[in-house]
C-alpha atoms as one frame of an Amber mdcrd trajectory, in Angstrom:
protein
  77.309 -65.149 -11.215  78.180 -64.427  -7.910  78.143 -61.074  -6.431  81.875
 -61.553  -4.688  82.998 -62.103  -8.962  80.653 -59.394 -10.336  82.320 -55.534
 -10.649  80.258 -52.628 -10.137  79.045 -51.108 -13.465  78.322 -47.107 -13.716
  74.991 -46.564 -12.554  73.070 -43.593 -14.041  70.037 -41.143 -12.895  66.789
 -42.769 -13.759  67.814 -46.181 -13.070  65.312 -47.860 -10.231  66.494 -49.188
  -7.519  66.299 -52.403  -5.943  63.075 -53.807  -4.495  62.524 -55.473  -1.696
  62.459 -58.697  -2.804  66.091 -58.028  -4.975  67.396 -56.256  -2.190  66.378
 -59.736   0.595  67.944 -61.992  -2.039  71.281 -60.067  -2.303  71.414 -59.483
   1.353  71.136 -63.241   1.983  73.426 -64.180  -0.491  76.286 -61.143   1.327
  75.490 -62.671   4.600  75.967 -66.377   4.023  79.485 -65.250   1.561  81.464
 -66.545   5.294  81.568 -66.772   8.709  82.228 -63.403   9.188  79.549 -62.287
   7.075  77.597 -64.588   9.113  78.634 -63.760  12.225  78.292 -59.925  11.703
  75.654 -59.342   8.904  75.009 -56.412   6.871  71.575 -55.336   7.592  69.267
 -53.097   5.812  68.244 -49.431   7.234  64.834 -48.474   7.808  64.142 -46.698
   4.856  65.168 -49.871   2.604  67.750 -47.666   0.959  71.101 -48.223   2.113
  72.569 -51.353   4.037  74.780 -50.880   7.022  77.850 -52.871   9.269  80.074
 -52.042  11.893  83.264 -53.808  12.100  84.805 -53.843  16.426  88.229 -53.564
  16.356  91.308 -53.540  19.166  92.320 -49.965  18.345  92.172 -46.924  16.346
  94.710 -47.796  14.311  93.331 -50.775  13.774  90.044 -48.902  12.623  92.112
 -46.472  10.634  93.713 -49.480   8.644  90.136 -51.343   7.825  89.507 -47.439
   6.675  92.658 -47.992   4.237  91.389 -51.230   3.302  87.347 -50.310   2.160
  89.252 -47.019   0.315  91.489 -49.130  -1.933  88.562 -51.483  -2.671  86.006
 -48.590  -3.022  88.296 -47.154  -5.758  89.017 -49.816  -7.685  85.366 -50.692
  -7.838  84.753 -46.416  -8.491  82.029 -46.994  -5.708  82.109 -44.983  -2.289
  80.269 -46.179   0.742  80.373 -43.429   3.897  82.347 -44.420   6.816  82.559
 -43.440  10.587  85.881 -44.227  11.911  85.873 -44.246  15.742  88.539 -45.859
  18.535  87.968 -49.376  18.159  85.112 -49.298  15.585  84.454 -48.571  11.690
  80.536 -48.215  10.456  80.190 -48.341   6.807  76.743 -47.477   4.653  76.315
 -48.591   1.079  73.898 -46.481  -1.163  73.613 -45.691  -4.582  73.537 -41.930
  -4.265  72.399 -41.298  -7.881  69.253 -43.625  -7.814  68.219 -42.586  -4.051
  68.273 -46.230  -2.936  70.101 -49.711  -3.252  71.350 -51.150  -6.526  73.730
 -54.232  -7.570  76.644 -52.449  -6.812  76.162 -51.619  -3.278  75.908 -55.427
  -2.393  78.729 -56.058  -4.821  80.906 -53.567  -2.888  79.930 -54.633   0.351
């Protein structure tokens, strides 16, 4: 199944994360879901636990909106990524908090 129809599922202490080979597959399959995805890919932070995108936008409002946007999805899906919301510009990072790294959901979320 593909990650765009998958939900994310609670996701407890003790639970590995992804590795590297899980967390490459999931990022390729994100980043080839469109042309935006492949135009702006998610990428992976240096520490392999978290992945990362900045959006450009015309305005803060327009940032502020795509803010609106990622909160109503990161509800529904009870999964919260941190976001910088700047003039013109909204960076997101996925983690799993409770596992100190990537799982499923963070990919599914993204």
């Amino acid at each position: 199944m593909a990650l765009a129809e998958k939900v994310c599922a609670p996701c407890e202490g003790g639970t590995q994360p992804m590795d590297n080979q899980e967390i490459q597959a999931s990022l390729e399959e994100l980043n080839n879901a469109s042309e935006e995805a492949r135009q702006n890919p998610w990428q992976v932070t240096e520490d392999g636990k978290a992945i990362t995108k900045e959006y450009k936008l015309k305005d803060f409002v327009a940032a502020v909106d795509l803010t609106n946007q990622i909160k109503d999805v990161a509800e529904a899906e009870g999964h919260h990524p941190d976001l910088g919301v700047y003039y013109g510009k909204v960076a997101i990072k996925i983690t799993t908090h409770a596992i100190g790294g990537l799982s499923e959901n963070d990919f599914i979320l993204a």
